[in-house]
C-alpha positions as CSV (number, residue, x, y, z in Angstrom):
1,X,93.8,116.7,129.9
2,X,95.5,113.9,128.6
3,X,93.4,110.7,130.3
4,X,90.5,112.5,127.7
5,X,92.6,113.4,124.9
6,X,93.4,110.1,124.9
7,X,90.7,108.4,124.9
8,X,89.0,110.7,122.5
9,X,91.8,109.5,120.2
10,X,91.4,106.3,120.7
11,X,87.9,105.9,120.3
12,X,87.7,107.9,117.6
13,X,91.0,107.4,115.1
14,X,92.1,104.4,117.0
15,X,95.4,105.6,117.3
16,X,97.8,108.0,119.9
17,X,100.7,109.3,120.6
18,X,102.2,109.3,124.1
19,X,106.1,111.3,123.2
20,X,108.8,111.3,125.9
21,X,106.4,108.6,128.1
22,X,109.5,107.3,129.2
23,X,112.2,109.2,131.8
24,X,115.9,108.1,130.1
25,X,116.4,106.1,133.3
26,X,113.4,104.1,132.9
27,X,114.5,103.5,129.0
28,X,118.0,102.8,129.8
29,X,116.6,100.2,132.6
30,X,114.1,98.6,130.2
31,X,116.8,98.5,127.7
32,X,118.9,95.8,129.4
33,X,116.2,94.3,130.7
34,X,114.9,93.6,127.4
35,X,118.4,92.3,125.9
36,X,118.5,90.2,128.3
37,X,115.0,88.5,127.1
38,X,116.0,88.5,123.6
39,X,118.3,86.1,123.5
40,X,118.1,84.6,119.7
41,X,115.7,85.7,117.0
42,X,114.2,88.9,116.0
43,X,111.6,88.8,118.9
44,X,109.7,87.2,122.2
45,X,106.7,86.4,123.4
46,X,106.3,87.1,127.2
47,X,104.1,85.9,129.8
48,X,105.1,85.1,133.3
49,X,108.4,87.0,133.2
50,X,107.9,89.6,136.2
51,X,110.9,91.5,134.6
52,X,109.2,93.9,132.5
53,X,106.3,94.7,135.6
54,X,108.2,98.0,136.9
55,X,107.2,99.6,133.4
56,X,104.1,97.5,132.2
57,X,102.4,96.9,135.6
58,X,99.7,98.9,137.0
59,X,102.3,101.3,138.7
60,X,104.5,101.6,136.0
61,X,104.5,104.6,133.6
62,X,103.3,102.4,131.0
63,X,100.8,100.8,132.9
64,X,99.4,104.1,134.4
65,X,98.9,105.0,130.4
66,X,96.6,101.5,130.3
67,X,94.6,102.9,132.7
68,X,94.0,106.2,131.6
69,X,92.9,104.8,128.3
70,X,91.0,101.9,129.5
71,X,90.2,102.5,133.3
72,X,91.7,101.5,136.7
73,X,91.3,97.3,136.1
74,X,93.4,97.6,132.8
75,X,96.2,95.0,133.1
76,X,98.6,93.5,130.7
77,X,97.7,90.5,128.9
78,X,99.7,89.5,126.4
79,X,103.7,91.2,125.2
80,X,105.7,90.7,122.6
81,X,109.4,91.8,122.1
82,X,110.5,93.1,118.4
83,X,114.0,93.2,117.7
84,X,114.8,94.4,114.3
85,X,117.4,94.7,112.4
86,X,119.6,95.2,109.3
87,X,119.4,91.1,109.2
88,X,116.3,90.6,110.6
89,X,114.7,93.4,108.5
90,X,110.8,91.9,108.0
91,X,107.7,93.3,106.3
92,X,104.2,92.3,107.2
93,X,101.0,92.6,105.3
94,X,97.8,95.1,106.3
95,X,96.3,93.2,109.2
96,X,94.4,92.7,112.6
97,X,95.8,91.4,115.7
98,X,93.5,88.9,116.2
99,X,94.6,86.7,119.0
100,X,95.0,86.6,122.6
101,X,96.6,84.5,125.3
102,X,94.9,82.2,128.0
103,X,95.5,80.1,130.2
104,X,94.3,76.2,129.2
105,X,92.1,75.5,126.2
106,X,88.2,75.5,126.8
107,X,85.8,75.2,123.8
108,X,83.8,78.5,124.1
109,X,81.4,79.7,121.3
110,X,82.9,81.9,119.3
111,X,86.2,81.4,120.4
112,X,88.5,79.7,118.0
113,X,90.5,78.8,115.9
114,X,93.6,77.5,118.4
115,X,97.3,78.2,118.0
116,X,100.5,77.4,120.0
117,X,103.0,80.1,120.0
118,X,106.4,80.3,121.6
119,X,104.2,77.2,123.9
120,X,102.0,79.9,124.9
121,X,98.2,79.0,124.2
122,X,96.5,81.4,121.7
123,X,92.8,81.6,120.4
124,X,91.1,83.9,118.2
125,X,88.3,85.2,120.2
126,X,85.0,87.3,118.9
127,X,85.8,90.7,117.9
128,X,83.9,92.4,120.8
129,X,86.7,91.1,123.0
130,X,89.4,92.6,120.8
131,X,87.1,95.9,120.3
132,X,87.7,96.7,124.3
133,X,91.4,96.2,124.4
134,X,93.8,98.7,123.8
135,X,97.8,97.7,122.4
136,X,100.6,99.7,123.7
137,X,104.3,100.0,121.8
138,X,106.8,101.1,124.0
139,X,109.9,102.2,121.7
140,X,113.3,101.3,123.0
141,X,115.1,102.9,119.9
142,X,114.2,105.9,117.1
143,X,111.6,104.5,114.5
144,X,112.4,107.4,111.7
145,X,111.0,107.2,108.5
146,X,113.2,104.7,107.2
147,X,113.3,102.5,109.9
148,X,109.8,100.7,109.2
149,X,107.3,103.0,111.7
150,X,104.4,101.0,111.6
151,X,101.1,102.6,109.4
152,X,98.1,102.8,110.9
153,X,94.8,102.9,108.9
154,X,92.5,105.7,111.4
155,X,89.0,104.7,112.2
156,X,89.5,100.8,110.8
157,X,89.1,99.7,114.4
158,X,85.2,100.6,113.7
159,X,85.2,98.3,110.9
160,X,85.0,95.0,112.6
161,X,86.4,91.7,111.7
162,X,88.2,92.0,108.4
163,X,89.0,89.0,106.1
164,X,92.3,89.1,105.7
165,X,92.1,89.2,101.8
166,X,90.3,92.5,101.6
167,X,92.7,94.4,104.9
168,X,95.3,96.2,102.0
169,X,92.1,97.6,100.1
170,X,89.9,98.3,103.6
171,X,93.1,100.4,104.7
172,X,93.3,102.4,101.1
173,X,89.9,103.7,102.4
174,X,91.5,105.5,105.2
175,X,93.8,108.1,106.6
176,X,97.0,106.5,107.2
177,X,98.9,107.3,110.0
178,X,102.9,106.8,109.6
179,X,103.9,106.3,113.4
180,X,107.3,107.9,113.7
181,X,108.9,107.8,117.1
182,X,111.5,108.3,119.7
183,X,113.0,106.2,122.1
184,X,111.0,106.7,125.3
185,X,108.0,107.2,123.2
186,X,104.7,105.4,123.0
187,X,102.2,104.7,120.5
188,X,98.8,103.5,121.5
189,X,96.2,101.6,119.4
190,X,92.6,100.3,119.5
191,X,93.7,96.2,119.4
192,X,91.5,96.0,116.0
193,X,93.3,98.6,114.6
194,X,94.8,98.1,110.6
195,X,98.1,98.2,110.5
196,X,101.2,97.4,108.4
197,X,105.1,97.4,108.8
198,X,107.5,97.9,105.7
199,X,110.8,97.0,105.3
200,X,113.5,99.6,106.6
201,X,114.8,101.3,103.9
202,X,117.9,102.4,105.8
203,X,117.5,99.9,108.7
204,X,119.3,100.2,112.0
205,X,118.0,98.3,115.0
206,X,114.2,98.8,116.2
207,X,113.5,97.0,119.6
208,X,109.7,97.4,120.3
209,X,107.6,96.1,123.8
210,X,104.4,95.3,122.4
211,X,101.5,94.7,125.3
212,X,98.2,94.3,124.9
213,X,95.5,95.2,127.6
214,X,92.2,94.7,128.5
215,X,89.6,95.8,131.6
216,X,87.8,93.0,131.9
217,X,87.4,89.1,132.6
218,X,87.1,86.7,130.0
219,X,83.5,84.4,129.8
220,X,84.6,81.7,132.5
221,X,86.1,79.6,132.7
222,X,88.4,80.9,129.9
223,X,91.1,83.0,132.3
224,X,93.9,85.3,130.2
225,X,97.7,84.0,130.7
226,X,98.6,87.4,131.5
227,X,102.3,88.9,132.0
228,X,104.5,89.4,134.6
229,X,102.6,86.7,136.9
230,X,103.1,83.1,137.2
């Protein structure tokens, strides 16, 4: 079944593959919708924009994935759009996604340091919180291997918080996972997770919905921003 094959996955390698999650009318749909957000750069932030909530939501096919892996509360709470391209072609070092997005600023042990991104409010919070979220990426367009899948280090989401200086040598000490896709498909990760884009090597365009997800309330009065609600 897949709701424990999942999860299994998950827990265990911190990493899973969801092929063919999306019917070609729900791509083709999410497509335009996304073009439509990306209007400069090579990517987006999202949060009250109730565009994307037919495929992210609860109901949505991507939202009813959420769910499976995290339970029936899990709700989106924090996106990010990728777009990239032959001139926006971008490598990134081994690391953690280590921030989320909330609401207003309230100084909370633990919680910290403080960013503004895209004017969304960002914090760092303890690892625990990151350690019961799951990140979904929804692929709008093929990710072959030379078009920069992301690598996954499996198990590294057990490891805790990892200084950023030690992340390349931490994920040498794993299996990687190269994360080849299709459009439609989607790759789920523990939020902790090591993990690393390249460069393309033959790059053609690689849209990406990123969203984040968690079951749970943050210690009050801390609230997440959330996405697709004002």
């Amino acid at each position: 079944m897949m709701t424990q094959a999942g999860a299994r996955s998950i827990a265990q390698d911190g990493a899973v593959h969801f092929p063919a999650a999306l019917a070609a009318g729900d791509l083709a749909d999410l497509r335009r919708t996304a073009d439509r957000a990306l209007v400069t750069g090579p990517g987006r932030r999202l949060n009250a924009d109730a565009a994307f909530t037919p495929w992210i939501g609860p109901a949505g096919p991507v939202g009813l994935l959420a769910k499976m892996l995290l339970g029936d509360d899990a709700r989106p709470v924090r996106a990010v759009l990728f777009d990239k391209t032959p001139e926006a072609n971008w490598a990134v070092a081994w690391h953690q996604d280590r921030t989320i997005v909330v609401r207003e600023r309230v100084e909370i042990d633990g919680f910290g340091p403080w960013s503004l991104k895209d004017g969304l409010l960002h914090v760092a919070p303890p690892i625990g919180v990151l350690e019961r979220m799951v990140t979904l990426r929804i692929h709008l367009d093929d990710c072959g291997p030379g078009n920069a899948p992301l690598k996954a280090a499996l198990g590294s989401h057990r490891l805790g918080r990892v200084p950023a200086a030690e992340a390349a040598a931490r994920a040498g000490e794993h299996d990687l996972a190269v994360c080849l896709a299709q459009a439609g498909d989607v790759w789920a990760y523990a939020t902790p997770i090591l993990h690393a884009p390249d460069r393309a090597a033959t790059p053609s365009r690689r849209r990406v919905l990123q969203i984040d997800y968690a079951a749970f309330d943050l210690p009050p009065p801390l609230e997440w921003l959330g996405v697709g609600a004002a």
